[in-house]
C-alpha positions, -999 to +999 in steps of 0.1 A: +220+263-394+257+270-409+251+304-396+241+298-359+273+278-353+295+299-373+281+329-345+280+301-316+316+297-326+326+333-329+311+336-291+334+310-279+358+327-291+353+357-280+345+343-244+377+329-243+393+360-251+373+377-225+381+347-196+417+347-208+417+387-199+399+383-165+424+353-155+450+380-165+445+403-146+429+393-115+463+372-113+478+408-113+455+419-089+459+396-058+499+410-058+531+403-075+533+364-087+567+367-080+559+370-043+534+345-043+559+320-054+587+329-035+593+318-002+593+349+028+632+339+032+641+345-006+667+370-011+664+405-035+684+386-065+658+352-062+631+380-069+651+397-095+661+365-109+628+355-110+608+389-126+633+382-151+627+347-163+593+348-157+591+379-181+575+402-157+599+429-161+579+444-188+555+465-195+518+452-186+509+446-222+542+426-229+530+403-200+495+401-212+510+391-249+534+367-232+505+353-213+484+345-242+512+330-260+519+310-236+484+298-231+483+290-267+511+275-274+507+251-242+545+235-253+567+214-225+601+237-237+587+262-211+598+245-182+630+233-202+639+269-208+628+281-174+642+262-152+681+271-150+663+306-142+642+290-108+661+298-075+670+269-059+646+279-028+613+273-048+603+237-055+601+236-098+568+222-111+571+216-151+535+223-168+515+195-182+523+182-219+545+154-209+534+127-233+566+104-239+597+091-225+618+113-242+597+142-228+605+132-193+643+122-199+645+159-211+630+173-176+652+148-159+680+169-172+667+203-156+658+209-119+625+198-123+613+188-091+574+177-101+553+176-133+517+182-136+505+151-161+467+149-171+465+148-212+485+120-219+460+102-194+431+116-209+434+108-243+450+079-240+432+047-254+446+024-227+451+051-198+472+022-171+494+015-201+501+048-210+512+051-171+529+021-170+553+034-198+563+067-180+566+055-145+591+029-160+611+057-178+610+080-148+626+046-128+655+042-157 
């Protein structure tokens, strides 16, 4: 029994690996992100700008390694560091991980002009309370 989830678990694992990979690249395929993201009006140094901070100035690999970190690490100083690097064209969405008051006062202090929130919810015990709390710090 140890033994068929031990492999089970391996499988996952490797699945994920695989997924992750696919994601990857057919993300590369449909075009550059940069110009997905940018509006048509953006100038040359918004895409520069923006190939730069999004790490996509590198070699395909780099951007695969910088991928999976990112997917593993999952961490809210993304946006934080990202953001003085958005031009001011694009509307800045902070990824999800916001769990606290003092996680949203710190995006209050960058351009962050939305943020994806779903965890917090989630695993919450008392899910209204839990909103209750960061609608009243995004008010303050």
């Amino acid at each position: 029994m140890k033994r068929y989830i031990a492999n089970r678990l391996l499988q996952g694992v490797v699945l994920l690996c695989l997924v992750a990979t696919i994601v990857f690249f057919l993300g590369r395929l449909t075009g550059n992100p940069v110009d997905l993201m940018l509006p048509e009006d953006a100038t040359a140094e918004d895409r520069v700008s923006m190939i730069k901070a999004l790490g996509l100035d590198g070699p395909l690999y780099e951007q695969f390694l910088i991928f999976v970190n990112n997917a593993l690490h999952g961490d809210l100083g993304t946006s934080i560091r990202l953001m003085p690097e958005v031009p001011k064209l694009v509307t800045a969405v902070a990824e999800s991980g916001l769990s606290t008051p003092a996680d949203l006062a710190r995006l209050r202090a960058t351009r962050c002009d939305a943020v994806l929130m779903g965890e917090v919810f989630m695993t919450a015990a008392d899910p209204a309370g839990a909103l209750a709390v960061l609608a009243a710090a995004a008010r303050a």
